[in-house]
DOFIKOL-683130 format. One record per residue (C-alpha): residue number from 1; z, x, y; chain; residue in three letters. Coordinates in steps of 0.1 Angstrom, whole numbers, m for minus. Example, Ala and Ser with C-alpha at 12.3 -4.5 7.8 and 13.67 -1.06 7.14 Angstrom:
// DOFIKOL-683130
<seq:1&pz:78&px:123&py:m45&mol:A&type:ALA>
<seq:2&pz:71&px:137&py:m11&mol:A&type:SER>
This chain:
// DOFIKOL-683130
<seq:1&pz:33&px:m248&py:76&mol:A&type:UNK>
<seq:2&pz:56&px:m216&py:78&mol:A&type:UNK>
<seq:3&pz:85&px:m200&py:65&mol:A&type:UNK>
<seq:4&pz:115&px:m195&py:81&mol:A&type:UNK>
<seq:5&pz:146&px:m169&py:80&mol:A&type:UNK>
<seq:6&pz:174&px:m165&py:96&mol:A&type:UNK>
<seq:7&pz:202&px:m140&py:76&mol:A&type:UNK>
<seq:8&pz:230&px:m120&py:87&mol:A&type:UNK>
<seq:9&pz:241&px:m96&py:58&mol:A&type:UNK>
<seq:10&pz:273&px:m72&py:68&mol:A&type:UNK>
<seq:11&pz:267&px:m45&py:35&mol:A&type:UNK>
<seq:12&pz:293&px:m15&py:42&mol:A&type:UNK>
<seq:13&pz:273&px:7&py:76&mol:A&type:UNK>
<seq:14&pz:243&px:m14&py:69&mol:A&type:UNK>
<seq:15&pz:238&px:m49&py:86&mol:A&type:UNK>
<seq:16&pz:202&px:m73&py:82&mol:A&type:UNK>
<seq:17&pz:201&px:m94&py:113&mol:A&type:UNK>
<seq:18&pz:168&px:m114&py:115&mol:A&type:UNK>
<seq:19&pz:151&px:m141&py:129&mol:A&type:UNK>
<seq:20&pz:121&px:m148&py:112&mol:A&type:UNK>
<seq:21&pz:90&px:m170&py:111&mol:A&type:UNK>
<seq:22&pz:61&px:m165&py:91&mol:A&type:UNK>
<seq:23&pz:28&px:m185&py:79&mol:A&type:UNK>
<seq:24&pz:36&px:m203&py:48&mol:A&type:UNK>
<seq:25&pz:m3&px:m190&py:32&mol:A&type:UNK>
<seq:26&pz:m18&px:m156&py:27&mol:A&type:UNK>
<seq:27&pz:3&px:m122&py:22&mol:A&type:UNK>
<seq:28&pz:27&px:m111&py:50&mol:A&type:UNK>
<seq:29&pz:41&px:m75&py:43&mol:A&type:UNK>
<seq:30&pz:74&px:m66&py:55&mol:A&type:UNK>
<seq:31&pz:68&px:m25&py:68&mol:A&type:UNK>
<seq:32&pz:94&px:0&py:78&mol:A&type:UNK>
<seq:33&pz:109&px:30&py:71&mol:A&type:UNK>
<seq:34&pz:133&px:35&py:38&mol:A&type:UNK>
<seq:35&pz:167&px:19&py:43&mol:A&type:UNK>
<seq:36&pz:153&px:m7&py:67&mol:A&type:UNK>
<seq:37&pz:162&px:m37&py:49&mol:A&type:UNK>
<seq:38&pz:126&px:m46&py:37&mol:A&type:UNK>
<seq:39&pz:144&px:m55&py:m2&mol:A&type:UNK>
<seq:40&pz:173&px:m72&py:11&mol:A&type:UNK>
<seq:41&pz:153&px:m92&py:35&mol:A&type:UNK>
<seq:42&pz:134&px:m100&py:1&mol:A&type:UNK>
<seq:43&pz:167&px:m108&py:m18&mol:A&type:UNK>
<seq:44&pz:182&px:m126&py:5&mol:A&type:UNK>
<seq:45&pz:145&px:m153&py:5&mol:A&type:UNK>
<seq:46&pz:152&px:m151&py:m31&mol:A&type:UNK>
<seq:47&pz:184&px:m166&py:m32&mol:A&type:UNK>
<seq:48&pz:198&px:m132&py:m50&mol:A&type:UNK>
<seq:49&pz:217&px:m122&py:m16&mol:A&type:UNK>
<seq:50&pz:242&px:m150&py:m2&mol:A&type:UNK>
<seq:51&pz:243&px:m148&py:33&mol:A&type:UNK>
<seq:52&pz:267&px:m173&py:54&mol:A&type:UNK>
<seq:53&pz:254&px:m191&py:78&mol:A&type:UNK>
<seq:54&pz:219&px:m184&py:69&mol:A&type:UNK>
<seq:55&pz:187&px:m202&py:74&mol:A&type:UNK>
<seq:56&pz:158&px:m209&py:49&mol:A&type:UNK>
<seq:57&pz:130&px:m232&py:49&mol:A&type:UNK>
<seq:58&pz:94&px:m227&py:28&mol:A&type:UNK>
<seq:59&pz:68&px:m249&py:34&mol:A&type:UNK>
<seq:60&pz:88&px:m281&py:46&mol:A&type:UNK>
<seq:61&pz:116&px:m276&py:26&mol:A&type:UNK>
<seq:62&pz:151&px:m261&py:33&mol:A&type:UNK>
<seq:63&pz:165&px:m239&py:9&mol:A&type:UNK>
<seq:64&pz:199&px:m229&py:30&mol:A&type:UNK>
<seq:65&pz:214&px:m238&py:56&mol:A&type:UNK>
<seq:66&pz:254&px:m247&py:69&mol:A&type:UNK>
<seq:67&pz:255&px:m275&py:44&mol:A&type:UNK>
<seq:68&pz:230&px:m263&py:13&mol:A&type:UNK>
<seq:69&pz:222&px:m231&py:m8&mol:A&type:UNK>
<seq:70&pz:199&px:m241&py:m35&mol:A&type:UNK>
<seq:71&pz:208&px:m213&py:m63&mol:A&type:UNK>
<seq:72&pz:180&px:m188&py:m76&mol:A&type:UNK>
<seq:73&pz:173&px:m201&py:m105&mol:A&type:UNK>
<seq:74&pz:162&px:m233&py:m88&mol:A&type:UNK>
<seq:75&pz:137&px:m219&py:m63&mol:A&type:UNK>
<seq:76&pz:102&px:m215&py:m74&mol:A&type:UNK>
<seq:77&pz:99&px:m181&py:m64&mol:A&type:UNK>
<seq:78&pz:75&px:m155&py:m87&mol:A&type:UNK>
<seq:79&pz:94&px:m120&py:m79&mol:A&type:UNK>
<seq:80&pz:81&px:m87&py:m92&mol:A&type:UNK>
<seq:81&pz:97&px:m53&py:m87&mol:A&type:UNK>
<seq:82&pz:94&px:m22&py:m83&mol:A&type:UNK>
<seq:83&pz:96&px:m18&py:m122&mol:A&type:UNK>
<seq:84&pz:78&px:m38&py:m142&mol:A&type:UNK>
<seq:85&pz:113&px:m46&py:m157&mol:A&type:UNK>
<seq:86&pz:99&px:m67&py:m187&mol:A&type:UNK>
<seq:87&pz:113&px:m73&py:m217&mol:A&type:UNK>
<seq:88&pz:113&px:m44&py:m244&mol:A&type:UNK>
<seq:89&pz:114&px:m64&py:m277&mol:A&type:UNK>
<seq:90&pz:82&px:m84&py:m269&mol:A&type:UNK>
<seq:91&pz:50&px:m79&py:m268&mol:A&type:UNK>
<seq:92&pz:26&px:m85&py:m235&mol:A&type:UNK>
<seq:93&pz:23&px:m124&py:m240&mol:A&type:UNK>
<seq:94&pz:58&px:m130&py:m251&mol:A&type:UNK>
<seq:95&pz:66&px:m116&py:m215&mol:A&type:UNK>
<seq:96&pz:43&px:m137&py:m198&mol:A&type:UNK>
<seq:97&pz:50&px:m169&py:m217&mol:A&type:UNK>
<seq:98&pz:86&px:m166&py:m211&mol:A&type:UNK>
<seq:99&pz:91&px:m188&py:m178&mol:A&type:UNK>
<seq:100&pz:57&px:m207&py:m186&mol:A&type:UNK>
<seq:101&pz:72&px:m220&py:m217&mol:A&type:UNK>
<seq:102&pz:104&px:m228&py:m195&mol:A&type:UNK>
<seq:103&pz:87&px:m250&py:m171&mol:A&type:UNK>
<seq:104&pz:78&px:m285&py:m173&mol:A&type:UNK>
<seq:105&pz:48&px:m293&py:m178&mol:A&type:UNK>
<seq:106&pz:43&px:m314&py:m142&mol:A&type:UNK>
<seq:107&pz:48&px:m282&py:m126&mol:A&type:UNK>
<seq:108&pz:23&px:m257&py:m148&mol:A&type:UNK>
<seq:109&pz:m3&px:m251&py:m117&mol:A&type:UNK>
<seq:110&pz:m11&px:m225&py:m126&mol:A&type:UNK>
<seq:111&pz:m25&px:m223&py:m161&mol:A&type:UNK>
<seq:112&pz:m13&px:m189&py:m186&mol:A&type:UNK>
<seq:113&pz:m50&px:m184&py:m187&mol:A&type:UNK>
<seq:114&pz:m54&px:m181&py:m152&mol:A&type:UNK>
<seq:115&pz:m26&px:m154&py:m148&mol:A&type:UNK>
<seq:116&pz:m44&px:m136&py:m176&mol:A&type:UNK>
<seq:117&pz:m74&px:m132&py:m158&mol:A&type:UNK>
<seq:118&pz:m59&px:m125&py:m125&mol:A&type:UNK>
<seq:119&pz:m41&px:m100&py:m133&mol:A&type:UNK>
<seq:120&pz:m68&px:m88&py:m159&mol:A&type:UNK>
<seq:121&pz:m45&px:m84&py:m189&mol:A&type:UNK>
<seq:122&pz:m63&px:m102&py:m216&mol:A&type:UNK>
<seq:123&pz:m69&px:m74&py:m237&mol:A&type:UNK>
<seq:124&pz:m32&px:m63&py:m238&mol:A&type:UNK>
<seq:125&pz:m15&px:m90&py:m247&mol:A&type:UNK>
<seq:126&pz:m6&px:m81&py:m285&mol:A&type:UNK>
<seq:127&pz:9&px:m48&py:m272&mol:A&type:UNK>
<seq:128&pz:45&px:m37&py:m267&mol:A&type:UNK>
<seq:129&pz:58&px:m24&py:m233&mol:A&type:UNK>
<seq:130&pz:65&px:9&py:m241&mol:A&type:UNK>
<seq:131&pz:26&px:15&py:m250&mol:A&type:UNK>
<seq:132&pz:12&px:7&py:m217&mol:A&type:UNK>
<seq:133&pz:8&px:25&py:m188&mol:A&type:UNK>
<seq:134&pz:26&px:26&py:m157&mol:A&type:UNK>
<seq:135&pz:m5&px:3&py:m139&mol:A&type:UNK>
<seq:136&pz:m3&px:m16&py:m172&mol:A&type:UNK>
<seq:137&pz:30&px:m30&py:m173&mol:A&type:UNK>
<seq:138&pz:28&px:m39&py:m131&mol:A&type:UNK>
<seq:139&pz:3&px:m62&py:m143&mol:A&type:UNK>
<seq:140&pz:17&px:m73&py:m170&mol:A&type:UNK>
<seq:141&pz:45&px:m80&py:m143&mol:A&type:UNK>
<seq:142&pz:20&px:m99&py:m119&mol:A&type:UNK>
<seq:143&pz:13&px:m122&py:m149&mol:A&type:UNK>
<seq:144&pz:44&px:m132&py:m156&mol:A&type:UNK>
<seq:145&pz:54&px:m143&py:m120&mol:A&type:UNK>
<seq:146&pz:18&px:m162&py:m119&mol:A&type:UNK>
<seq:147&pz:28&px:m179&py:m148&mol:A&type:UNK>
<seq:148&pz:58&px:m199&py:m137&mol:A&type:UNK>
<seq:149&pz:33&px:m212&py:m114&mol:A&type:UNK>
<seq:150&pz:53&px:m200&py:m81&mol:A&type:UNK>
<seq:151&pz:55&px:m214&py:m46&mol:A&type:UNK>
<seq:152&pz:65&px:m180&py:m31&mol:A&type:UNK>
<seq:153&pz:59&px:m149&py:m50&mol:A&type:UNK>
<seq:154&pz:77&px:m121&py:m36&mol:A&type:UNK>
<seq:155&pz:67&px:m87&py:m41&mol:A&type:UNK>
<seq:156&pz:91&px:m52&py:m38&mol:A&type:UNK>
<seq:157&pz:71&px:m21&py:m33&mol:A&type:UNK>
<seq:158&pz:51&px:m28&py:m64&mol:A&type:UNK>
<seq:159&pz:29&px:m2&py:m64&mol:A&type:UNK>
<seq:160&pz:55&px:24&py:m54&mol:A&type:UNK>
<seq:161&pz:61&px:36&py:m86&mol:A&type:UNK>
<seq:162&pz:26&px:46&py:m95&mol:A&type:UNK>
<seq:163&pz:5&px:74&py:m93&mol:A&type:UNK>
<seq:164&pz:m30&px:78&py:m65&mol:A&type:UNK>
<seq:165&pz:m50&px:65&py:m96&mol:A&type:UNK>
<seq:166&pz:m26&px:35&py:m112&mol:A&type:UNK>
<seq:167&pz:m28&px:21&py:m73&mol:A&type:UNK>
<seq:168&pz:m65&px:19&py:m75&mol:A&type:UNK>
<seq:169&pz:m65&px:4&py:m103&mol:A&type:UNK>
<seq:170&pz:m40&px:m28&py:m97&mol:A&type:UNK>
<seq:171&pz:m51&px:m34&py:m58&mol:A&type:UNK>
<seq:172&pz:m80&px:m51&py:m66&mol:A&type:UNK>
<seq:173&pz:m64&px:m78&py:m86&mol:A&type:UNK>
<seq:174&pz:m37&px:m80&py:m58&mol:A&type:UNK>
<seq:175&pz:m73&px:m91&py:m38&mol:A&type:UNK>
<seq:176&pz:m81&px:m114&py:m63&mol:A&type:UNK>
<seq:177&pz:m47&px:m130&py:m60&mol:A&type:UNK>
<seq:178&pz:m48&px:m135&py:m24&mol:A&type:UNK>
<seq:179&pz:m89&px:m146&py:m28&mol:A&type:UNK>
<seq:180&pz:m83&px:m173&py:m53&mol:A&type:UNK>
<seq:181&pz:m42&px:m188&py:m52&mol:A&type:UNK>
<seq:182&pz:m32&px:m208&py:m22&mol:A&type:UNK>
<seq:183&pz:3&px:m189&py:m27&mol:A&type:UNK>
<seq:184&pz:23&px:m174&py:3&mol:A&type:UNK>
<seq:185&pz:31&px:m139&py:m10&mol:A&type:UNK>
<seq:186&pz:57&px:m117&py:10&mol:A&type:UNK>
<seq:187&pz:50&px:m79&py:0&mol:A&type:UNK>
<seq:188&pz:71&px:m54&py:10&mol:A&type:UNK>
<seq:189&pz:61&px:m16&py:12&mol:A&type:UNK>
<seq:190&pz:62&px:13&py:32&mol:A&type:UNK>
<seq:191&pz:22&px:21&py:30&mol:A&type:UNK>
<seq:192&pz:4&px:16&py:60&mol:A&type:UNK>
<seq:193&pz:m31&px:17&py:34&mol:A&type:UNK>
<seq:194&pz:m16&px:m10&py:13&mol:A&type:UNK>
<seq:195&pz:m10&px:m35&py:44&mol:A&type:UNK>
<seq:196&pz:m45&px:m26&py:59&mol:A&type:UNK>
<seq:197&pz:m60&px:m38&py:22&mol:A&type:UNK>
<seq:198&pz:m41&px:m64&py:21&mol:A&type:UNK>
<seq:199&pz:m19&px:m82&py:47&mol:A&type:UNK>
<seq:200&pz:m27&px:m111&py:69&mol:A&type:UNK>
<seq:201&pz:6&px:m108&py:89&mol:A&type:UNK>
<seq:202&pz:25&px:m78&py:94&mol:A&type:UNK>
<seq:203&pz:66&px:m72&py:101&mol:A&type:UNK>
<seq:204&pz:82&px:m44&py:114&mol:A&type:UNK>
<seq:205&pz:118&px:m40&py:108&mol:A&type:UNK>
<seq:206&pz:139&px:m11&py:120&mol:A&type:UNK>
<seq:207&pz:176&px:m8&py:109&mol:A&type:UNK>
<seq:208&pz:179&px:m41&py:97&mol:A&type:UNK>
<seq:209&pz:161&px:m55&py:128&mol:A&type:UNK>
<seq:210&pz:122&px:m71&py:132&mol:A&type:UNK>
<seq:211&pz:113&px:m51&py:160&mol:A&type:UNK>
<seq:212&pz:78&px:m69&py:160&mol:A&type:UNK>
<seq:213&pz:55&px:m97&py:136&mol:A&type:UNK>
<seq:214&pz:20&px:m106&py:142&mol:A&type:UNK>
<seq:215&pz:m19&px:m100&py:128&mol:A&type:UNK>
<seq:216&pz:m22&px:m73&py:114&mol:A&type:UNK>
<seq:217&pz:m51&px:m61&py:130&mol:A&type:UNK>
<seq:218&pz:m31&px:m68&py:162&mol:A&type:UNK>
<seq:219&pz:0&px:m52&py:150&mol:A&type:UNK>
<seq:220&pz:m17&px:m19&py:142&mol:A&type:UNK>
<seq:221&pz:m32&px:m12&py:173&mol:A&type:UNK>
<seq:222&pz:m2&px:m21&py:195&mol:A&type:UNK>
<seq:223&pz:5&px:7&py:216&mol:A&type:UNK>
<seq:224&pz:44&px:m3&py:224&mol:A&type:UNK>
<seq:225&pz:49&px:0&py:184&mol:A&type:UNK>
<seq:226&pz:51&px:31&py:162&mol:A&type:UNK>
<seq:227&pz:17&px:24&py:140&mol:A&type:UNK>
<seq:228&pz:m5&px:31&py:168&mol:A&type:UNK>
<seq:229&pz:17&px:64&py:177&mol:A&type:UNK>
<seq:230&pz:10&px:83&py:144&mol:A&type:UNK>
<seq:231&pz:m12&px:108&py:135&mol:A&type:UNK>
<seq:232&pz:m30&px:80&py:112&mol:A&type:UNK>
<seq:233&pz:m31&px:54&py:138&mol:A&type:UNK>
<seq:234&pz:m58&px:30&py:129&mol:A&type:UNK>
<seq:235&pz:m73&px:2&py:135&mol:A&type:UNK>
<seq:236&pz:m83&px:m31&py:109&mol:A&type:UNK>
<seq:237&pz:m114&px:m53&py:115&mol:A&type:UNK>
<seq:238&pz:m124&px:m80&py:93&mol:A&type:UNK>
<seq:239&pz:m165&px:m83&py:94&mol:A&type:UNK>
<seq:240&pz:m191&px:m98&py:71&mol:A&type:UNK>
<seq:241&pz:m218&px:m84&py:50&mol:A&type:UNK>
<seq:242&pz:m249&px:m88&py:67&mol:A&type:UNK>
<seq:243&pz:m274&px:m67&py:49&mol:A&type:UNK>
<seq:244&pz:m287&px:m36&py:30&mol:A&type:UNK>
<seq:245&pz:m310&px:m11&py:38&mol:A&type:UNK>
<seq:246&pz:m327&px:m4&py:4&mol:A&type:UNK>
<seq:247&pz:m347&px:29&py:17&mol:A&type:UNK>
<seq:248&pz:m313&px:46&py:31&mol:A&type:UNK>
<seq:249&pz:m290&px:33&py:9&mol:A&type:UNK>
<seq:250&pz:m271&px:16&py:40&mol:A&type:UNK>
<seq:251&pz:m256&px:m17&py:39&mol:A&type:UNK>
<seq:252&pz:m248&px:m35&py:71&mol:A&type:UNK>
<seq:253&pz:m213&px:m49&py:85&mol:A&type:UNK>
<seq:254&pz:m212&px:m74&py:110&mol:A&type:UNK>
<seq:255&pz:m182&px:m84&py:133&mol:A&type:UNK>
<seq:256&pz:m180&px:m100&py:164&mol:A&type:UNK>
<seq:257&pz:m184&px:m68&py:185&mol:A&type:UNK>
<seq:258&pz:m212&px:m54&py:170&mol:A&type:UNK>
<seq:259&pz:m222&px:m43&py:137&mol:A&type:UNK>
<seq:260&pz:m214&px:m15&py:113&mol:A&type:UNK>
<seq:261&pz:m234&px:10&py:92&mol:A&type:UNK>
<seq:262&pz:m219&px:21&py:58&mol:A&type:UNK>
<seq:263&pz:m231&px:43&py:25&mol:A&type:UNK>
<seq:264&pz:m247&px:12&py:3&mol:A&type:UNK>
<seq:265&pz:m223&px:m7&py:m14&mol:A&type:UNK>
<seq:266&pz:m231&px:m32&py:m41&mol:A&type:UNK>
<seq:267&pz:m217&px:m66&py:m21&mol:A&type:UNK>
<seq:268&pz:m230&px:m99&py:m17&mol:A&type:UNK>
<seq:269&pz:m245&px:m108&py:14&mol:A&type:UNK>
<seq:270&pz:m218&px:m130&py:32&mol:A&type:UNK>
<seq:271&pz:m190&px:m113&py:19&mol:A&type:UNK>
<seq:272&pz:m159&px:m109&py:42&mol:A&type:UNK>
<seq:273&pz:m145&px:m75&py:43&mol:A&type:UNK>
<seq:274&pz:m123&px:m50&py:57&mol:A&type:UNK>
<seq:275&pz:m130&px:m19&py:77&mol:A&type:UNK>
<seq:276&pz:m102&px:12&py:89&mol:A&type:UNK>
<seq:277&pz:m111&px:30&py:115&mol:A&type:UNK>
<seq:278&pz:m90&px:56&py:122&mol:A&type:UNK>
<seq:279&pz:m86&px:65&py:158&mol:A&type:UNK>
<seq:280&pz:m89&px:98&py:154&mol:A&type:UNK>
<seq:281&pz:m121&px:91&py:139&mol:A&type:UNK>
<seq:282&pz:m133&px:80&py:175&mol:A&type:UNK>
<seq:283&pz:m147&px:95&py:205&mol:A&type:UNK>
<seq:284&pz:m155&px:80&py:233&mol:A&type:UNK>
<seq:285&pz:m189&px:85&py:256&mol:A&type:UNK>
<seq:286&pz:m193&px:71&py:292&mol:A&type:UNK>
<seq:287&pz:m231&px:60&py:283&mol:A&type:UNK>
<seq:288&pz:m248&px:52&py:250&mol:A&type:UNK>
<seq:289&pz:m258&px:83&py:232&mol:A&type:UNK>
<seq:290&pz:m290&px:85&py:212&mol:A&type:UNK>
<seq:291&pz:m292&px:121&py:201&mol:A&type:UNK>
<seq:292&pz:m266&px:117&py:175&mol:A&type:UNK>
<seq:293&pz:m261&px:116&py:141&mol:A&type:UNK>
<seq:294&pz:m231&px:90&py:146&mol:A&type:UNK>
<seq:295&pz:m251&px:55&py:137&mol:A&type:UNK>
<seq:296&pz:m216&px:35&py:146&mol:A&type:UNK>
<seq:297&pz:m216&px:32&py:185&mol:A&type:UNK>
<seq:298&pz:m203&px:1&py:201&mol:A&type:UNK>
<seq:299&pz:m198&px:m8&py:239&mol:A&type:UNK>
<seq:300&pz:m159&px:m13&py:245&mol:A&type:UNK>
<seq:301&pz:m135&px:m20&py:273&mol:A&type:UNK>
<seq:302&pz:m104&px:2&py:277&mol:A&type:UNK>
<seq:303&pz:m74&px:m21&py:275&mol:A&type:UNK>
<seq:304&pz:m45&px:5&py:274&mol:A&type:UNK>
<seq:305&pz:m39&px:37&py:273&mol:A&type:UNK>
<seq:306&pz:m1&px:57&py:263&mol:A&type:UNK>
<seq:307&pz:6&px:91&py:259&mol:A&type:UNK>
<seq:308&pz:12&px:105&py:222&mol:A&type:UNK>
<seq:309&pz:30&px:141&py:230&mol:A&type:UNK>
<seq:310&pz:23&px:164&py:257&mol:A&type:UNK>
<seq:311&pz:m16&px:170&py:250&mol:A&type:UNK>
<seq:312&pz:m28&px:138&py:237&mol:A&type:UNK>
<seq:313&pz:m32&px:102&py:244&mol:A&type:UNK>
<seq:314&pz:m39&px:69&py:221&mol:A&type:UNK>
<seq:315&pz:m67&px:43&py:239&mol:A&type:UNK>
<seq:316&pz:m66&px:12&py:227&mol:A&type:UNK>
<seq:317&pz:m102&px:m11&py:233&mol:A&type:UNK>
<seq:318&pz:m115&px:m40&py:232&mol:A&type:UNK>
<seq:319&pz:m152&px:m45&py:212&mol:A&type:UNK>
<seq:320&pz:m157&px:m78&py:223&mol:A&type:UNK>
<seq:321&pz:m119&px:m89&py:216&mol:A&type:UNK>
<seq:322&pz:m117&px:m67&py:185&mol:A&type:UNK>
<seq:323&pz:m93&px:m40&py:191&mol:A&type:UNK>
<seq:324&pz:m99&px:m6&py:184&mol:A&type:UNK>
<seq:325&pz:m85&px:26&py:189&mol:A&type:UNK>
<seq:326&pz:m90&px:62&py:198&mol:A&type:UNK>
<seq:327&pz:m75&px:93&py:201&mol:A&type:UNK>
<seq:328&pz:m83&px:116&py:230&mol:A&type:UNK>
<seq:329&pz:m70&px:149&py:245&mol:A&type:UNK>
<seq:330&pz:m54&px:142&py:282&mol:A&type:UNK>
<seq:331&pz:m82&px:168&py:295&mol:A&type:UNK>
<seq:332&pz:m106&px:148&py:277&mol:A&type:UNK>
<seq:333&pz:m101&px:115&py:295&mol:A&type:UNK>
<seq:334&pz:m92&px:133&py:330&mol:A&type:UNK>
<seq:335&pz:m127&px:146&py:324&mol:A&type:UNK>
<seq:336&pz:m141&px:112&py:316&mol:A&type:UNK>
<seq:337&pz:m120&px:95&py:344&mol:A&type:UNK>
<seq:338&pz:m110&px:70&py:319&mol:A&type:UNK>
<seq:339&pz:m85&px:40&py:328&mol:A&type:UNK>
<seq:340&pz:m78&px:4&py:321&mol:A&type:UNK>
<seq:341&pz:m106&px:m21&py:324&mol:A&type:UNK>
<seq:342&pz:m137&px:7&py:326&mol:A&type:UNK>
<seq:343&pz:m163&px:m3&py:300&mol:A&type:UNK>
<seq:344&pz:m171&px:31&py:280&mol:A&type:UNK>
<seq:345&pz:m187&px:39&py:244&mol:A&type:UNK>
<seq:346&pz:m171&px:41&py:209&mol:A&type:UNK>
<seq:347&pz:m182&px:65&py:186&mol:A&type:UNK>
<seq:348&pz:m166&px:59&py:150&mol:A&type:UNK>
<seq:349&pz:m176&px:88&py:130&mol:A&type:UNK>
<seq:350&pz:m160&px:71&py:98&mol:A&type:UNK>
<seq:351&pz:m153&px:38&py:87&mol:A&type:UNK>
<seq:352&pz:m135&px:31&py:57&mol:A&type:UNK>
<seq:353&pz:m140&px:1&py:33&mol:A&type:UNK>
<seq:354&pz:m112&px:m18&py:21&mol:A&type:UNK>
<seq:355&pz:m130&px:m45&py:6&mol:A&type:UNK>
């Protein structure tokens, strides 16, 4: 099943013109820079921005086309904001019972209780708005779209509005969310750490245009798009908890090229996670090196490489089909003779966690 979106939106010197199509499961997070059309994209799904001629369909079912706009109010859509927006003269359960109590009973899937939990607000729900934090009232706002039991919940910068801290504190419920509801979510944002946390499928829109969609992990290491150009040009892989190494406090991360070695964490053996690797966090070594304090060396294939400035270029390999990538100096990989197809050695000197 998928979703998918095809608006034209004329709005004074801006225009959305997209052709979309989407999985209709996991989170897909719509990525580009301010003013791109991420939130009107995210309207117009919601039925909020009237588009002529445009195209919807979620998960079999059309909700515009030539002949049919079904109105806002009548798609099941959760939608939560940039502000929590709730209501001030109620306290936390009021707000979250609000559409729950509004929707028949048939279509209750999820249960209030459930939407507590998930969004771990149990122990607020006799307060009033203005008493709770920032993080608070976000997932206070999470809640409430649960509630009415959604078939798309749509998602505007959510986390935008929060401090370092207040982040930290809701993204692992957003993990929970995606873990435990069979719910399509559509997140926009502009942070390249939230979508590496979080995304299964990435878009890339650029003056009202999808320039690119895909895997994420694909998508970030793409050297024709602007992700794998930055300085924080990264890399996503999805391995498995394989073990711990009691004595060194090490646990161990498998994935299908190889396996990596992290500080111990306190994770179940099986567990799926996510690991960044940043590419300037790389090096790369014609043969395997074993005087080395660098644990994390995996045998790779160079599958491109592009030019990032005038002194520096971005390699993108392949671990056993896993992409990764690396940043080198053009001296550094005249010196190593390095071009597409030679096999060579990744050094990541620091691997990152997500969950």
């Amino acid at each position: 099943m998928s979703i998918e979106a095809r608006f034209k939106l004329d709005k004074g010197d801006f225009r959305l013109d997209v052709d979309l199509t989407i999985p209709a499961s996991g989170i897909t997070s719509l990525l580009g820079p301010s003013g791109c059309g991420k939130t009107t994209l995210l309207r117009a799904i919601a039925g909020l921005e009237q588009c002529q001629n445009g195209y919807l369909k979620v998960a079999g079912r059309v909700w515009q086309d030539s002949d049919q706009f079904v109105p806002p109010h009548q798609r099941p859509v959760g939608y939560v904001f940039q502000e929590s927006s709730l209501f001030a003269h109620i306290d936390v359960r009021g707000n979250i019972e609000y559409g729950y109590k509004r929707l028949a009973k048939a279509e209750r899937k999820i249960s209030l209780d459930k939407a507590i939990e998930l969004s771990g607000v149990g122990h607020l729900l006799q307060r009033k708005p203005e008493t709770l934090s920032g993080g608070e009232r976000q997932r206070v706002a999470i809640a409430r779209a649960l509630a009415v039991s959604p078939g798309i919940l749509l998602m505007d910068e959510p986390l935008a509005a929060l401090d370092p801290a207040r982040k930290q504190e809701i993204l692992p419920y957003l993990e929970s969310m995606h873990d435990e509801l069979d719910i399509p979510v559509i997140y926009v944002s502009h942070s390249t750490d939230e979508v590496a946390r979080l995304a299964d499928h990435l878009v890339l829109l650029e003056e009202g245009r999808i320039i690119a969609s895909g895997a994420t992990g694909e998508m970030l290491t793409r050297l024709d798009l602007p992700l794998a150009k930055g300085e924080d040009a990264e890399a996503l892989i999805k391995a498995v908890v394989a073990g711990h190494d009691d004595e060194y406090a090490l646990t161990y991360l498998d994935f299908s090229g190889g396996r990596f070695t992290v500080s111990q964490k306190p994770l179940e053996i099986g567990k799926p996670v996510r690991l960044r690797v940043v590419a300037r966090d790389v090096s790369l070594t014609l043969e395997h090196q074993a005087d080395t304090s660098i644990l994390n060396i995996f045998p790779v294939i160079i599958d491109e490489i592009t030019p990032v400035g005038s002194s520096q270029l971005t390699v993108r390999l392949l671990a056993n089909d896993v992409p990764l990538l690396s940043r080198v100096t053009r001296k550094s990989a005249a010196l190593l003779g390095l071009e597409k197809g030679k096999q060579v050695f990744a050094q990541a000197k620091s691997v990152a966690l997500l969950a």
